[in-house]
C-alpha positions in Angstrom: 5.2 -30.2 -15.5 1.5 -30.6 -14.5 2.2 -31.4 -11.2 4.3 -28.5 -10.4 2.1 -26.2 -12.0 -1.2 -28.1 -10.1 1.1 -27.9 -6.7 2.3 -24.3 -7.3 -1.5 -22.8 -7.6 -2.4 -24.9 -4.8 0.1 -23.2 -2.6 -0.9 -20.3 -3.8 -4.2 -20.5 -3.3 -3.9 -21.4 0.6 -1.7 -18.8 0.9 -4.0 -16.7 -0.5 -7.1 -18.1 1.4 -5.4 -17.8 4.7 -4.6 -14.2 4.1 -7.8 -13.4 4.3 -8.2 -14.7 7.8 -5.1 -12.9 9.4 -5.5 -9.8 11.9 -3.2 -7.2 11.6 -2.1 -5.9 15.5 -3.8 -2.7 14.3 -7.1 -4.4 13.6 -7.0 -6.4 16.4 -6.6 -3.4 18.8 -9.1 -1.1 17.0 -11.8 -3.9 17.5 -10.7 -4.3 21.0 -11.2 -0.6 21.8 -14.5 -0.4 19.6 -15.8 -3.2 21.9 -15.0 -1.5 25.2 -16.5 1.8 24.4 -19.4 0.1 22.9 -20.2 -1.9 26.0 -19.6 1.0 28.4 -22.1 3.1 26.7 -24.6 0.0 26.4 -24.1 -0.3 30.4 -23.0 -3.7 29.4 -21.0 -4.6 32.4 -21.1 -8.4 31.8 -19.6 -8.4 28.4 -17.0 -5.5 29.7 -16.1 -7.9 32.4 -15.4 -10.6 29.7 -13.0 -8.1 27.6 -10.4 -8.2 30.7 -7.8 -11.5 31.0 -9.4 -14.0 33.3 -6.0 -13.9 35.1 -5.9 -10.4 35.7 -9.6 -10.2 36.6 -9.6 -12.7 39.1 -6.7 -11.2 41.4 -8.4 -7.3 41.4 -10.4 -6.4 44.3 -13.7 -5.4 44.3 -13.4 -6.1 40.1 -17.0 -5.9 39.9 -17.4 -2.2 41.2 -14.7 -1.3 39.6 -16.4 -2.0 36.2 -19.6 -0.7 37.4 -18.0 3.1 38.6 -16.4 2.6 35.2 -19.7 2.7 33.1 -20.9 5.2 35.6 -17.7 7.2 34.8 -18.2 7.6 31.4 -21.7 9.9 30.6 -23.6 11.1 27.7 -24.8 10.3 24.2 -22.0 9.2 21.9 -20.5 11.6 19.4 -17.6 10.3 18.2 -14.8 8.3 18.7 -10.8 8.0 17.4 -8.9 4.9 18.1 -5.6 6.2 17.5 -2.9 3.2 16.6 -1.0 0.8 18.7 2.2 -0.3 19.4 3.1 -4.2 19.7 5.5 -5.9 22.5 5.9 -9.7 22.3 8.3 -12.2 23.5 8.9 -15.4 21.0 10.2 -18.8 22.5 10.6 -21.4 19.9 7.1 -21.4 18.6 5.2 -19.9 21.3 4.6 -16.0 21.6 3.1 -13.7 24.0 2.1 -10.5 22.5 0.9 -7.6 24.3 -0.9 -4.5 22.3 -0.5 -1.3 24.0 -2.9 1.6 23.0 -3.0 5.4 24.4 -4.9 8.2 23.8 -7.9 6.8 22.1 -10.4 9.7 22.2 -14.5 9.5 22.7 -16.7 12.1 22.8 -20.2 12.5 24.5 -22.5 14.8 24.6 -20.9 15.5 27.9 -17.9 15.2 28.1 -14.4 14.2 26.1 -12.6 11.1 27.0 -9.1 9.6 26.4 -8.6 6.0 26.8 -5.2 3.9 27.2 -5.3 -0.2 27.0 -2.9 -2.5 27.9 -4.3 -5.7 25.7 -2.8 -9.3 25.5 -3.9 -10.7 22.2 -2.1 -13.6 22.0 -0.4 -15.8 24.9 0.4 -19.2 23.8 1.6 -20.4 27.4 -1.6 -19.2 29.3 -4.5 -18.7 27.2 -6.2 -17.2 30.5 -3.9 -14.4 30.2 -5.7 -13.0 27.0 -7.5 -9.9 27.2 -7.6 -6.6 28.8 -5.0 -5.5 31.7 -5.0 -2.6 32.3 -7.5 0.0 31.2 -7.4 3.9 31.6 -10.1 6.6 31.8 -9.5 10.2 31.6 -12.6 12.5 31.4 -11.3 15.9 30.4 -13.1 18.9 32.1 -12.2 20.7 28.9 -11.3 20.1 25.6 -7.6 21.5 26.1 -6.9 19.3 28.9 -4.0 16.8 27.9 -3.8 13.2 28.6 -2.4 12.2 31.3 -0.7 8.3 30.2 1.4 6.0 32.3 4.3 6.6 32.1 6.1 3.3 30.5 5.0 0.1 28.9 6.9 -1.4 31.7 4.5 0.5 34.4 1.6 -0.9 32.4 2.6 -4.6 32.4 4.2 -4.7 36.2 2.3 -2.6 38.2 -0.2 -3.6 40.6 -0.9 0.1 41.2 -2.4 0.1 37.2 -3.7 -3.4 36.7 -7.0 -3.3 36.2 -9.1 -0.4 35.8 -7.9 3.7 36.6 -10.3 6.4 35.8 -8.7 9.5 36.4 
């Protein structure tokens, strides 16, 4: 009876202790988001360039400008910002996923200007590890506050087209 009682709290207690190491999705895309805006407005371009998928990165021409007109793009003090949810699309063969985080319509404010962001984030890729990271990445700077965003227009236009992959500032 001692055994299963000793076994049962073990269990337990890994269970328990590896709960506190999981990531929701949600958490996961917040921080992803946090860490762009926070190194566009540090004119970080170095650690921006390490957000984006190595395998996406390393096929987009003239990446480096790109990222360097992004943090250029975006002006002003921060304000405020509202990450505003995700959605999650994955694939699972066997025991290996690919899992792909889309956000829209995450909102920063500067002393300048409003701005909505949309991410296309692979979190997890357990085929290509070099496909983890940012792939596509959308800037809207409103000219007022009532403009509207402007998002692609399917998750399937995120993950297929070359016209998106990368960085779009609108």
């Amino acid at each position: 009876m001692k055994t299963i009682i000793k076994t049962a709290m073990c269990a337990l207690s890994l269970v328990l202790m590896s709960s506190c190491t999981y990531k929701s999705d949600d958490n996961m895309a917040r921080e992803e988001y946090i860490s762009v805006v926070n190194n566009i407005l540090q004119k970080n371009d170095k650690e921006l360039k390490n957000l984006f998928a190595y395998n996406v990165s390393s096929k987009i021409s003239n990446f480096d400008e790109q990222v360097s007109k992004l943090i250029s793009y975006v002006s002003g003090t921060y304000i405020s910002s509202q990450y505003t949810g995700t959605g999650a699309e994955y694939t699972i063969d066997g025991f290996k996923q690919v899992r792909f985080l889309p956000m829209a319509a995450c909102e920063l404010y500067t002393t300048d200007s409003k701005y909505y962001f949309s991410l296309l984030y692979c979190c997890i890729d357990d085929y290509d590890d070099k496909n983890i990271g940012i792939w596509n990445l959308l800037v809207q700077k409103c000219s007022d506050e009532d403009d509207a965003f402007i998002p692609y227009s399917s998750y399937e236009e995120w993950k297929n087209s070359d016209k998106y992959r990368g960085i779009t500032l609108i």
